[in-house]
Every structure is written in structure tokens, then in C-alpha cells.
C-alpha positions as CSV (number, residue, x, y, z in Angstrom):
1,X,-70.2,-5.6,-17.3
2,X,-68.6,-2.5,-18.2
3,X,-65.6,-3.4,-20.1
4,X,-66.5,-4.2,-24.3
5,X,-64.2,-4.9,-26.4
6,X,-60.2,-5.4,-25.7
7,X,-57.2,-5.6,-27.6
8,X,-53.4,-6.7,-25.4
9,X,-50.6,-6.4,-28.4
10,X,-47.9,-8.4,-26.7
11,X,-43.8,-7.9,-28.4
12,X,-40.3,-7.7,-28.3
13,X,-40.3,-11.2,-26.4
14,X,-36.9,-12.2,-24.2
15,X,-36.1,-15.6,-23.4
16,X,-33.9,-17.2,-21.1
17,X,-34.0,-21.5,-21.0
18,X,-32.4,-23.2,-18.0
19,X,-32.7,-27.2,-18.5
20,X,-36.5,-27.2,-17.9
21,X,-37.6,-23.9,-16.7
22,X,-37.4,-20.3,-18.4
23,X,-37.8,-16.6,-18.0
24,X,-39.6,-14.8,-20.0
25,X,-39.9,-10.8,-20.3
26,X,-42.1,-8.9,-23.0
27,X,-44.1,-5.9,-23.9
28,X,-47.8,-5.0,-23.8
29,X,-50.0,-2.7,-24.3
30,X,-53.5,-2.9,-23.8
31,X,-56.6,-1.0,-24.9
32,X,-59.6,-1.8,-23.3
33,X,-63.0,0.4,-24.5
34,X,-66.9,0.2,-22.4
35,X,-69.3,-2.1,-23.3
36,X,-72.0,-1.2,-25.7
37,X,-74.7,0.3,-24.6
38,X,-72.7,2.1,-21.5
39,X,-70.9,6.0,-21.4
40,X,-68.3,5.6,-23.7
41,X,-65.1,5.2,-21.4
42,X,-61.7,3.8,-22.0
43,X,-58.7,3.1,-20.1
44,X,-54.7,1.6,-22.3
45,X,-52.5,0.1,-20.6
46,X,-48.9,0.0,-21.2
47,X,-46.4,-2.6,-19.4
48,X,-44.3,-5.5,-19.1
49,X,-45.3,-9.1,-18.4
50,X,-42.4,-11.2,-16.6
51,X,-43.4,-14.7,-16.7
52,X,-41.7,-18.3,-15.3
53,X,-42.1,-21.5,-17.0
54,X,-41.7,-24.7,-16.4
55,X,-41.5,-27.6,-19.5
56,X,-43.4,-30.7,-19.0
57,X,-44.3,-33.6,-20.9
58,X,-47.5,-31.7,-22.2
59,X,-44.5,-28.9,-23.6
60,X,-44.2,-25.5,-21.5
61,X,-46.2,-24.0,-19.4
62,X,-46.7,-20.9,-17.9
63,X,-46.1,-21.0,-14.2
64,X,-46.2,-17.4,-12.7
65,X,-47.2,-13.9,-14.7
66,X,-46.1,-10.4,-13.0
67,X,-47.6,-7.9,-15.1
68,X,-45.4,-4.2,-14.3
69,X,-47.3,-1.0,-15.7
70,X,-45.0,1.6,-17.2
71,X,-48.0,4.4,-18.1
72,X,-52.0,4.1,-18.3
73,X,-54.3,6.3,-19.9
74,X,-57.9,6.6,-19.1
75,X,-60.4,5.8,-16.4
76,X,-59.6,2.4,-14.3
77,X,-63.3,2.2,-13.1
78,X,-64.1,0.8,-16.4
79,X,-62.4,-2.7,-15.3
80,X,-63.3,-2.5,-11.5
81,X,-65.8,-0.8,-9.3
82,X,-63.1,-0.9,-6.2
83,X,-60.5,0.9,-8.6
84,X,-62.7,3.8,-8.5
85,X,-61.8,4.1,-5.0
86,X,-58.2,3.2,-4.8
87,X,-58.4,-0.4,-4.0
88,X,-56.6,-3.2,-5.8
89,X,-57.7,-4.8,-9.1
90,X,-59.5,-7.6,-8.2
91,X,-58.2,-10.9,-9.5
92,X,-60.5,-13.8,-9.7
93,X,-60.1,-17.1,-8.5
94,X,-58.3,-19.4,-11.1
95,X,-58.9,-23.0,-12.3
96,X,-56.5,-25.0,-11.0
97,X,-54.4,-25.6,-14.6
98,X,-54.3,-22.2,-15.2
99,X,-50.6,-20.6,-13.8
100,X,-50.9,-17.9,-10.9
101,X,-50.8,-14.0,-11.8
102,X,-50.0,-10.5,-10.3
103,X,-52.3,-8.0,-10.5
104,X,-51.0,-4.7,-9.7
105,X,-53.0,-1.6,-8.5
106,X,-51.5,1.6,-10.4
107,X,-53.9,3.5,-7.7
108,X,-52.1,1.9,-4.5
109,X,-49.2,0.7,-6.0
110,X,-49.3,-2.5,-4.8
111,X,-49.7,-6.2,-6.3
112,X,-52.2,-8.4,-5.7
113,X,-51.2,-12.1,-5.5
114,X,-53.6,-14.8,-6.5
């Protein structure tokens, strides 16, 4: 692929607990750099996650991720060929005990539900 290495720094966490479900709100930025061997490229992210969650007898579990961007920096290509072009970030199909996510486009401006 083209994406190497990555690094998401995740902070400044906000919690709100209703019986067995909670909001959560927090801040990340995320550097992502190419692979080896390719054109050096890179493309940082910086946003907010809002997450649900739901507690079960396993403990809590992440239910739904929307991930907002705030600024990027860089070329999106390195993550997607479709970016390149202005479509959406492609989201791949998810195992079925992993939670749902958003991905937003900064290019259209527009999530993409999975």
C-alpha cells in the first residue's frame, strides 16, 4: 500500500455516563507518512472523535465513532486512490464485533456511514 507508518495521539478525553450507555468526546491528531520504498508523502490529521457506548457484561464497548476533522495537512492520496479525485474515504467492511464508524471526506465534505 501506500501508507507506512502511523501515529493517532488521542487526549483531553470527555465523559458523560447515563446508567449503561455514555458519550464520549476527545482529541486527535494523526500523522500518517508513505510506505517505504514509495515518494516520500505525508498527510496529519487533526480532529475530534465523538463516540457512544454501551456497557455490557464483557465491560464497555464502543458502539458508534464519528470522527470530525478540524485542519489536515498534506496529500489525502496517500490513504486512498478515490481521494485523489474527490471521492469519499473508503471505509472497509467491519467484523461484526467491531462498533460502526464515520468516515468523513474533507474533499466532499460528506461522511461516509459504514
Amino acid at each position: 500500500g501506500r501508507c507506512g507508518p502511523t501515529q493517532h495521539l488521542v487526549g483531553n478525553h470527555r465523559i458523560r455516563i447515563d446508567a449503561d450507555t455514555a458519550t464520549s468526546t476527545s482529541y486527535v491528531r494523526a500523522f500518517h507518512r508513505s510506505a517505504a520504498g514509495r515518494p516520500e508523502q505525508f498527510w496529519d490529521f487533526l480532529g475530534e472523535y465523538h463516540d457512544s457506548w454501551r456497557r455490557t457484561d464483557a465491560g464497555w464497548r464502543m458502539t458508534v465513532r464519528v470522527c470530525r476533522p478540524l485542519a489536515t495537512v498534506g496529500d489525502l492520496a496517500l490513504l486512498a486512490p478515490s481521494c485523489a479525485r474527490g471521492g469519499p474515504v473508503a471505509v472497509p467492511p467491519r467484523p461484526r464485533d467491531r462498533p460502526a464508524m464515520t468516515a468523513w471526506s474533507p474533499h466532499t465534505q460528506q461522511a461516509v456511514h459504514r
